[in-house]
C-alpha positions as CSV (number, residue, x, y, z in Angstrom):
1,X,-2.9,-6.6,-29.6
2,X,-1.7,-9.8,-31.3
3,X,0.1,-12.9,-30.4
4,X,2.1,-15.0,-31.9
5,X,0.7,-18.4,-33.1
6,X,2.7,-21.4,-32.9
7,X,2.9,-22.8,-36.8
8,X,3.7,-26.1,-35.9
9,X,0.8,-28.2,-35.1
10,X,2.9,-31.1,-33.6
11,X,3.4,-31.7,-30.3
12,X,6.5,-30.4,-29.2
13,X,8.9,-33.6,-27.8
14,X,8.9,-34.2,-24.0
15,X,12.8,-32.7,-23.7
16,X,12.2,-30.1,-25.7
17,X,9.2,-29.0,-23.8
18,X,10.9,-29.6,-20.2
19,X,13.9,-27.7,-21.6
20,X,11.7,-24.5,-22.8
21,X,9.8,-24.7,-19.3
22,X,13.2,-24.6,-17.5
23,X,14.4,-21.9,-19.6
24,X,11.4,-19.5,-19.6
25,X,11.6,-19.7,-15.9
26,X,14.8,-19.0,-15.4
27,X,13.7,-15.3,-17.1
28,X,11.7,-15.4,-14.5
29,X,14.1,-16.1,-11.7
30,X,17.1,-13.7,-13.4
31,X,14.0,-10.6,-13.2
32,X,13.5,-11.9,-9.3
33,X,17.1,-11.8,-8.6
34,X,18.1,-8.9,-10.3
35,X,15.7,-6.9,-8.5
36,X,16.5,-8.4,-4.9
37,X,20.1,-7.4,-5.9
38,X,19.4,-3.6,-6.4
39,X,16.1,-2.7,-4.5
40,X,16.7,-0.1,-1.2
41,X,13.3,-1.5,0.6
42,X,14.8,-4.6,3.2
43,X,11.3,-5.7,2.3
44,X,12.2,-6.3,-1.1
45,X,15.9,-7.3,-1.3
46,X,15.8,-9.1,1.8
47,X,11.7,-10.7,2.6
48,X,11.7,-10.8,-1.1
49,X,8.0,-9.5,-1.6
50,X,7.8,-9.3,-5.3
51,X,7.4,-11.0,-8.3
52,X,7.8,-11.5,-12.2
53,X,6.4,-13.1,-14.7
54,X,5.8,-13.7,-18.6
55,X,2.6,-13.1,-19.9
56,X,-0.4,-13.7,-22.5
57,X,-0.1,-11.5,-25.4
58,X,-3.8,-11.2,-25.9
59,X,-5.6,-12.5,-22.4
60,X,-2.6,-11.3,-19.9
61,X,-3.3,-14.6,-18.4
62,X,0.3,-16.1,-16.6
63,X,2.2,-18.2,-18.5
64,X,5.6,-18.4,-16.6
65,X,6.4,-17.1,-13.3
66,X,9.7,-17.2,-11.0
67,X,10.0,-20.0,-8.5
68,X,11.0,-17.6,-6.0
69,X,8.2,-14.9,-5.9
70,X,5.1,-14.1,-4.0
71,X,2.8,-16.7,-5.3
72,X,-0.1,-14.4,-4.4
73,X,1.0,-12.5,-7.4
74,X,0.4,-15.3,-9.8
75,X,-3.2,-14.8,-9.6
76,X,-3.0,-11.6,-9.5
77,X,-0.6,-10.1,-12.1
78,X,-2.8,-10.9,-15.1
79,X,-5.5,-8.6,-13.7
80,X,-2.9,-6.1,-13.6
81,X,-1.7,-6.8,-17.1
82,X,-4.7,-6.5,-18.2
83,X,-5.5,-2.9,-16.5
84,X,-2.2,-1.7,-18.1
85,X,-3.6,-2.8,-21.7
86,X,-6.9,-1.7,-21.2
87,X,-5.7,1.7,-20.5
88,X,-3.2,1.5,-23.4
89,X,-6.3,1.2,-25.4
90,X,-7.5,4.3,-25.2
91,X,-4.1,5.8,-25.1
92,X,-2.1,4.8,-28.8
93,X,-2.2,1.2,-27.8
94,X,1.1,-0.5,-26.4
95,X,4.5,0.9,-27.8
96,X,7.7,-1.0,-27.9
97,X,9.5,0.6,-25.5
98,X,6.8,1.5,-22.9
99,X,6.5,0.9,-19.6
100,X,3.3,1.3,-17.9
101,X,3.2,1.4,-13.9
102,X,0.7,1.6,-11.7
103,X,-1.2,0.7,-7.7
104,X,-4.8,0.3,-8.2
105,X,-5.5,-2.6,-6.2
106,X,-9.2,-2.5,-7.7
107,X,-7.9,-3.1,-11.2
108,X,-4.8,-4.9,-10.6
109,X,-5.0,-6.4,-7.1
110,X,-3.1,-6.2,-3.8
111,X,-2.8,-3.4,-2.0
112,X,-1.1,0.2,-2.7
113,X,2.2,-0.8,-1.7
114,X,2.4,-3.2,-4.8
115,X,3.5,-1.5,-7.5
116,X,2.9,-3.0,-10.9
117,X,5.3,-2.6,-13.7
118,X,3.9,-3.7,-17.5
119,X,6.2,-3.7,-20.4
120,X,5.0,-5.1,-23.9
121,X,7.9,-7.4,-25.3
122,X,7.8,-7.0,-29.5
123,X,8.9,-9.5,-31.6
124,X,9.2,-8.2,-35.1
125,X,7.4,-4.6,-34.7
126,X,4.3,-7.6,-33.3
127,X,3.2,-7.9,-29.6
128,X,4.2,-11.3,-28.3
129,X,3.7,-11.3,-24.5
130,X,3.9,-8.9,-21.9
131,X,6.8,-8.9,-19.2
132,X,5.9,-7.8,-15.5
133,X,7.3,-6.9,-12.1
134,X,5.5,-6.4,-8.8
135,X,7.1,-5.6,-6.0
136,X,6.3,-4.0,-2.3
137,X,7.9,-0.2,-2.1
138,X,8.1,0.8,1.2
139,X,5.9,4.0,1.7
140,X,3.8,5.4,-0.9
141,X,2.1,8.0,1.1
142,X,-1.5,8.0,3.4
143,X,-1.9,8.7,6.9
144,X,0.5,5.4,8.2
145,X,4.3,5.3,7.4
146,X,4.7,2.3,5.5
147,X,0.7,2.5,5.0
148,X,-0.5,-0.5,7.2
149,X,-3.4,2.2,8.5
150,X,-5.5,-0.3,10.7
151,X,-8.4,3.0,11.1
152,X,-8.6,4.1,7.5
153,X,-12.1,4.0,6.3
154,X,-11.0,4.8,2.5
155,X,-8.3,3.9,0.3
156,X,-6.8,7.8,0.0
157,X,-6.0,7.3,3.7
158,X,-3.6,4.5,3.1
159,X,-1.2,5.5,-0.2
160,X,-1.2,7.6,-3.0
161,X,-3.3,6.4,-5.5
162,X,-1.8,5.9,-9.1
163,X,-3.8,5.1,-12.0
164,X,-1.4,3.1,-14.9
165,X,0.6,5.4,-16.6
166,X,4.0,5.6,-18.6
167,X,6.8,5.6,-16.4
168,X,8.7,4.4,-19.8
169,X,7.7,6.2,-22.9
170,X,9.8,4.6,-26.1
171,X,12.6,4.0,-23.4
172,X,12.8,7.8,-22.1
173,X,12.2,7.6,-18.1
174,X,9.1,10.0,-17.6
175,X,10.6,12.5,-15.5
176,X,7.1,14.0,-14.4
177,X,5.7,10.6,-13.0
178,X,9.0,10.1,-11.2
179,X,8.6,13.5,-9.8
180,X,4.6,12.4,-9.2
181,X,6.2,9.1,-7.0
182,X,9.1,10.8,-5.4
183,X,6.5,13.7,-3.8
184,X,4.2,11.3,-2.3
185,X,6.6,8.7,-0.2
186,X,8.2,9.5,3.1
187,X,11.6,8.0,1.9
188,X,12.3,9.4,-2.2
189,X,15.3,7.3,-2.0
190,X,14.1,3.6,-1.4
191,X,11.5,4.8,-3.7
192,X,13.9,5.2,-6.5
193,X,15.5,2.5,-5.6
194,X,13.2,-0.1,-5.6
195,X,12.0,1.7,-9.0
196,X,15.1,1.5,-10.8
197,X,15.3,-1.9,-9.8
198,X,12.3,-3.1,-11.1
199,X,12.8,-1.0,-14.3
200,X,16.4,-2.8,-14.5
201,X,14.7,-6.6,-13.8
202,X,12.3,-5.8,-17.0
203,X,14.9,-4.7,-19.3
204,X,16.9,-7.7,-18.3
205,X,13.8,-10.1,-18.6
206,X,13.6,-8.4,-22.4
207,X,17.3,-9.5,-22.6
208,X,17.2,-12.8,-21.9
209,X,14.0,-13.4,-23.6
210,X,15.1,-12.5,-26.9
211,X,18.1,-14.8,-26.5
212,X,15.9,-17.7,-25.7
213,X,13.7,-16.2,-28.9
214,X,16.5,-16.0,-31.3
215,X,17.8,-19.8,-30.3
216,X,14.4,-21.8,-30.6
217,X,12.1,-19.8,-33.0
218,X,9.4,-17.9,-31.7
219,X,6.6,-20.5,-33.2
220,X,8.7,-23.2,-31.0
221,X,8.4,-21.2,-28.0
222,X,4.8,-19.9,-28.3
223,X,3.8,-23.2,-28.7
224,X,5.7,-24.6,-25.7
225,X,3.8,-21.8,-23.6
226,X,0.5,-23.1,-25.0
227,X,0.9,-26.6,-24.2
228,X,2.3,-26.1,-20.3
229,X,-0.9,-24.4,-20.0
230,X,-3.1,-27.1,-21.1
231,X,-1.0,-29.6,-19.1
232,X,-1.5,-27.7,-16.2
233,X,-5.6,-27.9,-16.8
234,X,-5.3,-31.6,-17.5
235,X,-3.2,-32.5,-14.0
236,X,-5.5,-29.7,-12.5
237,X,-8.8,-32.0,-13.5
238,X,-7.1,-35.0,-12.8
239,X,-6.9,-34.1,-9.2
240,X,-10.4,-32.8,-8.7
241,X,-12.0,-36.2,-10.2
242,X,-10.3,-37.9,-7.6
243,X,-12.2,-36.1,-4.6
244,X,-15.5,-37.4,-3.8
245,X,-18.0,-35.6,-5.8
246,X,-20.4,-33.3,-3.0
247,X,-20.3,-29.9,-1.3
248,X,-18.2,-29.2,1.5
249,X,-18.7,-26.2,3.5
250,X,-16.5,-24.1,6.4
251,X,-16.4,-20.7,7.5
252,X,-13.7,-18.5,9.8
253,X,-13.7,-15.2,11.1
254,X,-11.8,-12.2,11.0
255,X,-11.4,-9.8,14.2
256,X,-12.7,-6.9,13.2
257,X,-12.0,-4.4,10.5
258,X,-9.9,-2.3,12.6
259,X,-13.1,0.6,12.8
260,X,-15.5,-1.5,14.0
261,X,-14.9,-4.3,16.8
262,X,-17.3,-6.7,15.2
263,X,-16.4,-10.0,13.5
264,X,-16.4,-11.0,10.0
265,X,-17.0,-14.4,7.8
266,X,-15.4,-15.6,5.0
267,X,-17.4,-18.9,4.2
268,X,-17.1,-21.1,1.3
269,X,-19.2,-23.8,-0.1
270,X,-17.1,-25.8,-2.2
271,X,-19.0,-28.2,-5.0
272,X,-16.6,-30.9,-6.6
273,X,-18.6,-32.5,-9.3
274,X,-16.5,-34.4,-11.4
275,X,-13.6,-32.6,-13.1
276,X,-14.4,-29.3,-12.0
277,X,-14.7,-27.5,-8.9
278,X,-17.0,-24.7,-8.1
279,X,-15.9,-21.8,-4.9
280,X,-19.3,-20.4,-3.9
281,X,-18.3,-17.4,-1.3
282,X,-21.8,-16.0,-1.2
283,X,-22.0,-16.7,2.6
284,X,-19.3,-14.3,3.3
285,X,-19.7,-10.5,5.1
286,X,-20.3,-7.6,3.4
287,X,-17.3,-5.1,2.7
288,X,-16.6,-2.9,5.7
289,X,-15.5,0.3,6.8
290,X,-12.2,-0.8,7.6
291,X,-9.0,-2.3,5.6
292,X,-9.4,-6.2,5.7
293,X,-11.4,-5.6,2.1
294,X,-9.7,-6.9,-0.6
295,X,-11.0,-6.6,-4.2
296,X,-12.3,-9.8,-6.2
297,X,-8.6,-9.9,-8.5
298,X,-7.4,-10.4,-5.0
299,X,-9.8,-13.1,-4.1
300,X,-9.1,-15.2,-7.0
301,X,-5.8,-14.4,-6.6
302,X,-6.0,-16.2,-3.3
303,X,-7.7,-19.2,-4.3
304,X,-5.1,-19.4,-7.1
305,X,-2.3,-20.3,-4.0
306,X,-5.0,-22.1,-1.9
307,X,-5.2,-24.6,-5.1
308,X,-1.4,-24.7,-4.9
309,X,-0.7,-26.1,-1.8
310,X,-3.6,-28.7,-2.2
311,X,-1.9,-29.7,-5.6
312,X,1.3,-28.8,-5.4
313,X,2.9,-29.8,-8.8
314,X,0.2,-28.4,-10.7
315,X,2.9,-25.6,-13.0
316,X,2.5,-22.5,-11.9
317,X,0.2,-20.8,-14.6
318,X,-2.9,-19.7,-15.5
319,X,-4.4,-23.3,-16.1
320,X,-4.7,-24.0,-12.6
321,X,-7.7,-21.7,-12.6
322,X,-8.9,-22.9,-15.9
323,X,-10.7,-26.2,-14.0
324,X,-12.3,-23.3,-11.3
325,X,-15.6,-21.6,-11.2
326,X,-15.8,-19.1,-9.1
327,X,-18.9,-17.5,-7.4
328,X,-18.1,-14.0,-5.8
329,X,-20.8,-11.4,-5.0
330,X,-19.9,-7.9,-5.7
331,X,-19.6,-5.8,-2.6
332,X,-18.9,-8.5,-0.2
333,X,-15.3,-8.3,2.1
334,X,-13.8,-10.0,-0.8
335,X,-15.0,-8.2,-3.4
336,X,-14.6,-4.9,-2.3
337,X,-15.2,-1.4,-4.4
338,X,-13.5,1.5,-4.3
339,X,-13.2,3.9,-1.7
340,X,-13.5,0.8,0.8
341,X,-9.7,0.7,1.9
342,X,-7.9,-2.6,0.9
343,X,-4.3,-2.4,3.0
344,X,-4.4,-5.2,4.9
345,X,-5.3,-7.0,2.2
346,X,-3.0,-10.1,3.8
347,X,-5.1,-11.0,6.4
348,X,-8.2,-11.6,4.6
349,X,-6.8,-13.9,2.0
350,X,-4.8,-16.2,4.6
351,X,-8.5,-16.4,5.8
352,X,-9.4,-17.3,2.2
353,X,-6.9,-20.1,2.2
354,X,-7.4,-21.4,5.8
355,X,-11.1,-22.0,4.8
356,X,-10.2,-23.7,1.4
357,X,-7.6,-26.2,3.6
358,X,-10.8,-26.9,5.6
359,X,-13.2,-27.7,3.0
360,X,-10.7,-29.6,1.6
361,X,-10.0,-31.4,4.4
362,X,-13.4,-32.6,4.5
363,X,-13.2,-34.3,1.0
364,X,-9.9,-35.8,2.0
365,X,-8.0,-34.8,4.8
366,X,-4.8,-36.5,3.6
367,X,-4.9,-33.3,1.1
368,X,-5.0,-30.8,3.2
369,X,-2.8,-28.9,5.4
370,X,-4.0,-27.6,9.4
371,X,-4.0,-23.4,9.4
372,X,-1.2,-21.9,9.5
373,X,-0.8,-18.7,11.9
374,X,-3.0,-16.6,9.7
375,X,-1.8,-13.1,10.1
376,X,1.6,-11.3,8.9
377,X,1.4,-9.2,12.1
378,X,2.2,-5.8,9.9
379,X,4.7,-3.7,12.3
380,X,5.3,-0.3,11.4
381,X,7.8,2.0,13.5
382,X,8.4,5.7,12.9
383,X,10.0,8.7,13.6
384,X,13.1,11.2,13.2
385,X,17.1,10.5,14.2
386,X,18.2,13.2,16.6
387,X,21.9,12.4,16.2
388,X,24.1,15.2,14.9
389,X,25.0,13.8,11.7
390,X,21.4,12.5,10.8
391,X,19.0,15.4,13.2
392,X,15.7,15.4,11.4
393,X,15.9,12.8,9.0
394,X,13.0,10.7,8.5
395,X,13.1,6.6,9.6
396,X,10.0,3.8,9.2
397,X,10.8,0.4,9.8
398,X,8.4,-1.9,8.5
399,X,8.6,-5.4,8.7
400,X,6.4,-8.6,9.1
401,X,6.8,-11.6,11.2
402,X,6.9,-15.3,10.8
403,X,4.6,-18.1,12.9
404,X,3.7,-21.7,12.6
405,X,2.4,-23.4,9.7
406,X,0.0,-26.4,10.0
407,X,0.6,-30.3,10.4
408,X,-0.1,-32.4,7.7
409,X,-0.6,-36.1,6.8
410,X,3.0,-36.5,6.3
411,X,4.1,-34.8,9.1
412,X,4.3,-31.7,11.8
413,X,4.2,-28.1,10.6
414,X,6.8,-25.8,10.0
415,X,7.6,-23.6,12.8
416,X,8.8,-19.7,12.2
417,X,7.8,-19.6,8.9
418,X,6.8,-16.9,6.6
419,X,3.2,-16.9,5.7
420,X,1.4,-19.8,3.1
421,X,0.7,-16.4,0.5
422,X,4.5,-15.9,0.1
423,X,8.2,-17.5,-0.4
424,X,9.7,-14.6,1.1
425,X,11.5,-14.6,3.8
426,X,11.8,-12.6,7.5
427,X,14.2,-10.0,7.5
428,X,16.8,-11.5,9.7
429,X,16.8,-9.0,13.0
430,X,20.6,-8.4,12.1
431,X,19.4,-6.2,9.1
432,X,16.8,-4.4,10.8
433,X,19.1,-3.0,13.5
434,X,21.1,-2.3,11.4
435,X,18.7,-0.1,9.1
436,X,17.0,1.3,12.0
437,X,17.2,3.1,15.7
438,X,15.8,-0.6,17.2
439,X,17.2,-3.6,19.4
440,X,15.7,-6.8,19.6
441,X,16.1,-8.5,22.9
442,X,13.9,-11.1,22.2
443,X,13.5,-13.5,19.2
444,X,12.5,-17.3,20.2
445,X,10.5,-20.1,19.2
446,X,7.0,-19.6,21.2
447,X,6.6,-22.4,23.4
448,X,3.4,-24.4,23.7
449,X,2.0,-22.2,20.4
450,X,1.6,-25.0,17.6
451,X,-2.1,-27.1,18.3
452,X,-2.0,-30.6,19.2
453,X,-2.4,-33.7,17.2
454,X,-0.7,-36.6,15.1
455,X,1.1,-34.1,13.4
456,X,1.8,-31.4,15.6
457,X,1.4,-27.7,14.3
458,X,4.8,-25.5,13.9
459,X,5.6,-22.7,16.6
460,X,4.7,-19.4,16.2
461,X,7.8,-17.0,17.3
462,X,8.2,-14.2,20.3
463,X,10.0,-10.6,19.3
464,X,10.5,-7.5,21.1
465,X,11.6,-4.8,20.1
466,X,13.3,-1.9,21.7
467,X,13.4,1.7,20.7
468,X,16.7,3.0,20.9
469,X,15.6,6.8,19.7
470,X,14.2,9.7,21.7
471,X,11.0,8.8,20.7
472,X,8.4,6.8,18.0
473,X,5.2,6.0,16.9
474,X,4.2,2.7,16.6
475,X,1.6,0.4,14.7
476,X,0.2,-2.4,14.4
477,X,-1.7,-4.6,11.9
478,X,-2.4,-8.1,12.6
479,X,-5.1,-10.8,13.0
480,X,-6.0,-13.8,15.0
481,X,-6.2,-12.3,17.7
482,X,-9.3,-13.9,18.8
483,X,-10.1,-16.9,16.7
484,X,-7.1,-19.0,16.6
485,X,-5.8,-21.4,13.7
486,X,-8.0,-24.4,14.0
487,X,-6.5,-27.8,13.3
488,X,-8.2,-30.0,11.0
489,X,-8.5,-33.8,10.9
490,X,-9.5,-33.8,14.5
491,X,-6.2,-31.9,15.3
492,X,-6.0,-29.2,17.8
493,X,-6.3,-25.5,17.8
494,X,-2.8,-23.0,17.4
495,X,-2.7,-20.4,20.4
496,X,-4.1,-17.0,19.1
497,X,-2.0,-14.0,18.5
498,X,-0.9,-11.5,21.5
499,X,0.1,-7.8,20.5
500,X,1.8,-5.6,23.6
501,X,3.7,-2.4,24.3
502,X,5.3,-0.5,27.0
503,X,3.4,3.0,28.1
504,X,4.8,5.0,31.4
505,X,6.8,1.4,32.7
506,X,3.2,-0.9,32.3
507,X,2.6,-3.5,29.6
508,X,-0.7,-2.6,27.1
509,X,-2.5,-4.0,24.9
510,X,-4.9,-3.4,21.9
511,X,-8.6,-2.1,22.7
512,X,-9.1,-4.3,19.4
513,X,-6.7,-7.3,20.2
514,X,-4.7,-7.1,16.9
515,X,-4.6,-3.3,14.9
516,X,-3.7,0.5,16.6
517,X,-1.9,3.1,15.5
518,X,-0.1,6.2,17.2
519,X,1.3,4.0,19.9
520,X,3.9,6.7,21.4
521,X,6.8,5.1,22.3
522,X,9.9,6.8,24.5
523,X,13.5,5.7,24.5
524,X,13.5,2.0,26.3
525,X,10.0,0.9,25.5
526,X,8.9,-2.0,23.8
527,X,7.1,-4.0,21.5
528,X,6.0,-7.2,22.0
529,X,4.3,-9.4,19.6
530,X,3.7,-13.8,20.3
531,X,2.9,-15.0,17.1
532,X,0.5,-17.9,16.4
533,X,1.3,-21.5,15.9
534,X,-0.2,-23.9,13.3
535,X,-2.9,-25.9,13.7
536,X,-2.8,-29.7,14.5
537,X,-3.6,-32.4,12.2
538,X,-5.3,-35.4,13.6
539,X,-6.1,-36.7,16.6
540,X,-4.1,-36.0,19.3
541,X,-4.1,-39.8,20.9
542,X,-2.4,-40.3,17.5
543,X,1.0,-38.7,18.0
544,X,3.6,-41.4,18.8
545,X,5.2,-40.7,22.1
546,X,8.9,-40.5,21.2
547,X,7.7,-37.5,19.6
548,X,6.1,-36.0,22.5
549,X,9.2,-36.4,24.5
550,X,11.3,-34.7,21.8
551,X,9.2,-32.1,21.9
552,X,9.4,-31.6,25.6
553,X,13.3,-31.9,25.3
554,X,13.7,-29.4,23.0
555,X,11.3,-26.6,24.7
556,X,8.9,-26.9,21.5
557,X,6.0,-28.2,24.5
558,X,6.0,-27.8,28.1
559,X,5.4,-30.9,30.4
560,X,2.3,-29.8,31.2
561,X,1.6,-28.4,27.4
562,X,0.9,-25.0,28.9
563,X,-1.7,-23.4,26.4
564,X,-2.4,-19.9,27.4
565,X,0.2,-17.2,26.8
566,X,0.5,-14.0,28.9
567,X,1.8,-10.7,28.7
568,X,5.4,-10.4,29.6
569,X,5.2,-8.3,32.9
């Protein structure tokens, strides 16, 4: 591979270089949109779980990513691009006109849902960067419909695994591959939906690219990409010299694993010694039998959006990281290997962040944010339609749900909010019954869920569902079940997460608090599932009273600030 040098040495002029940084992310944000606009999966054209970005001809590192997708993909679309080149290399090197596409989440991070989609952008016959999409298709195989398998003990249980290969080979669409893809999903059609709509975001991204190329020079824009990196480094040092220098220390805890009802750690010892900070996870569990692994891609990955809500106008590239040395075991929970299964990779790196907002919080609280809810509560619901026109036809909903997000210096946490990993959104319950055989008849603000303190911590949210087939199968995969988001500061803790269902007219719930599967559900029964809140920041003696009443008015706190939840009888 090669890359394009910029041939002027000069510093580009502050306009110019604000100009190029608007306009190489708005390639970015046409390949987001573009896809939201044509993908089948609600989970893509509606939550908006996917990204795309412009990358480093020669490292793969991020350059430019769209402000509206997953930022848990910034981090982890390099290792991804650079999966796809490194099996180029062995196979006639990347052709203009080739798309590569691929799952691994060993090699390119994630989980087997994400699909990865790699295209080498040429700039006279000479590589320049690459363009990629990532985006979450809604069944890809394994035991689970829509692959949230909370008791899968190796990766071939949750999804079809798919090494990178050419789904694009000199801008022919690989019929074989497709036919590969379209065997090994539950729904073909959202599959080759959401396919063509990445495929469509990429050729667009190409499009605009060139454009942008043909106006400025590519030396002008290679060079602009080179120095919004090294800006991002400088402001990224600039912030870590002004914590005290020292090691700060904090650990959380997982449920279980979904196999085994034990807990696990994530612990981090953070070092801040001078300029550069150091994120020591040696402390943290081993990898287990069940699905919370995640590999390391994904662990930096993690850190990567960690770092961004401490410092938020850092640019979103790779120099964030450049300041960051990382220390990561192989074989722990967060550096997983494969066969250990990875799908719910989600949970374990909100516990990544949670305990990065602590340690931070110990350096300087006014920094940090309280935990949010910690868990995106993966809801999978299944069957066949039995009316006439439809008898037989395959249905999974899959969907994740909002909670609260923690209080900060500045001010109480958002309540009902998607999770601190992502800028999607919750599919509003309007599309959801529409798409499927479901009824909510219940989606509120939960009461008394956010922890106390100056700064309160947002509300998590109460849904039930209703099945309005014959019958389903139902499952869950969630977390915080049992340790709940802690507040920080001297703030309170969030109330934990509560998971229920109806079986034979009585309200269940989990033998392991927060995962199942094959929950048989008949026409009538429900789902219920109380989110967290977010944790509180600062004392609670601190928070002014006018606020306290307001929240009483509203319903956001009882009078008596009730903080146990129960089952709904």
């Amino acid at each position: 591979m090669s890359e394009r040098k910029p041939q002027n040495s000069a510093a580009l002029d502050p306009v110019t270089l604000a100009v190029l940084k608007g306009r190489l992310e708005q390639v970015a944000d046409e390949m987001d949109a573009t896809l939201y606009r044509s993908a089948f999966n609600p989970i893509i054209a509606e939550a908006h779980d996917a990204c795309h970005g412009i990358y480093d001809g020669v490292s793969g590192d991020t350059l430019v990513q769209g402000k509206s997708g997953l930022p848990v993909f910034v981090g982890a679309m390099a290792f991804a691009v650079r999966a796809a080149a490194k099996a180029a290399s062995t196979r006639g090197g990347m052709q203009d006109g080739d798309i590569w596409l691929f799952n691994d989440p060993y090699e390119g991070g994630t989980h087997a849902n994400d699909f990865k989609l790699v295209r080498p952008f040429f700039r006279d016959g000479q590589l320049f960067c690459f363009l990629a999409s990532a985006a979450h298709w809604h069944d890809v195989g394994g035991a689970v419909p829509g692959n949230y398998n909370p008791a899968a003990t190796e990766c071939w249980q949750e999804a079809v695994q798919i090494p990178p290969v050419r789904i694009l080979r000199a801008g022919v669409l690989d019929e074989d591959v497709l036919a590969i893809l379209r065997a090994n999903t539950r729904l073909p059609d959202s599959l080759w939906g959401d396919l063509n709509g990445q495929l469509a975001a990429l050729e667009l991204g190409a499009k605009r690219l060139n454009g942008l190329l043909d106006e400025y020079g590519d030396a002008k824009v290679a060079q602009a990409m080179v120095e919004l990196r090294s800006r991002a480094v400088r402001l990224m040092r600039s912030h870590i010299a002004s914590l005290p220098d020292g090691c700060y220390s904090f650990e959380d805890l997982l449920d279980n694993d979904g196999v085994v009802d034990t807990p696990l750690t994530i612990a981090l010892d953070m070092t801040v010694k001078g300029d550069r900070l150091t994120l020591d996870f040696s402390r943290t569990s081993a990898q287990c039998a069940g699905p919370v692994n995640i590999s390391k891609a994904t662990a930096v990955a993690a850190c990567y959006v960690a770092l961004k809500h401490v410092f938020p106008d850092v640019p979103a590239n790779a120099g964030v990281l450049d300041a960051v040395d990382f220390i990561i075991p192989d074989r722990l929970v967060i550096s997983a290997e494969r066969p250990r299964p990875v799908g719910g990779y989600t949970e374990t790196i909100l516990r990544m962040i949670d305990v990065i907002f602590s340690a931070t919080a110990l350096a300087d609280p006014h920094r940090a944010v309280a935990h949010a809810y910690g868990t995106i509560n993966a809801l999978s619901i299944a069957g066949h339609r039995t009316d006439a026109a439809r008898k037989g036809q395959r249905w999974v909903m899959f969907s994740f749900f909002g909670g609260g997000h923690g209080g900060h210096s500045t001010g109480d946490g958002l309540s009902h909010s998607n999770a601190p990993i992502s800028t999607a959104t919750i599919p509003p319950l309007e599309i959801l019954e529409a798409a499927y055989p479901v009824r909510f008849t219940e989606w509120s603000l939960r009461a008394n869920s956010g922890g106390d303190g100056t700064h309160r911590g947002g509300l998590g949210a109460v849904y039930e569902i209703e099945l309005l087939e014959e019958s389903a199968e139902a499952f869950i995969f969630g977390e915080r079940g049992k340790a709940p988001p802690k507040g920080i500061a001297g703030g309170g803790n969030a109330l934990p997460n509560v998971f229920s269902y109806q079986h034979n007219g009585q309200w269940c719930q989990p033998p392991m608090v927060s995962k199942m599967l094959g929950i048989q559900l008949k026409k009538g029964e429900r789902v219920r599932l109380e989110t967290p809140g977010g944790g509180g920041w600062g004392p609670a003696a601190g928070r002014d009273a006018a606020a306290r009443a307001h929240d009483v008015t509203l319903g956001y706190v009882s009078d008596s600030n009730t903080t146990s939840s129960k089952v709904k009888p």
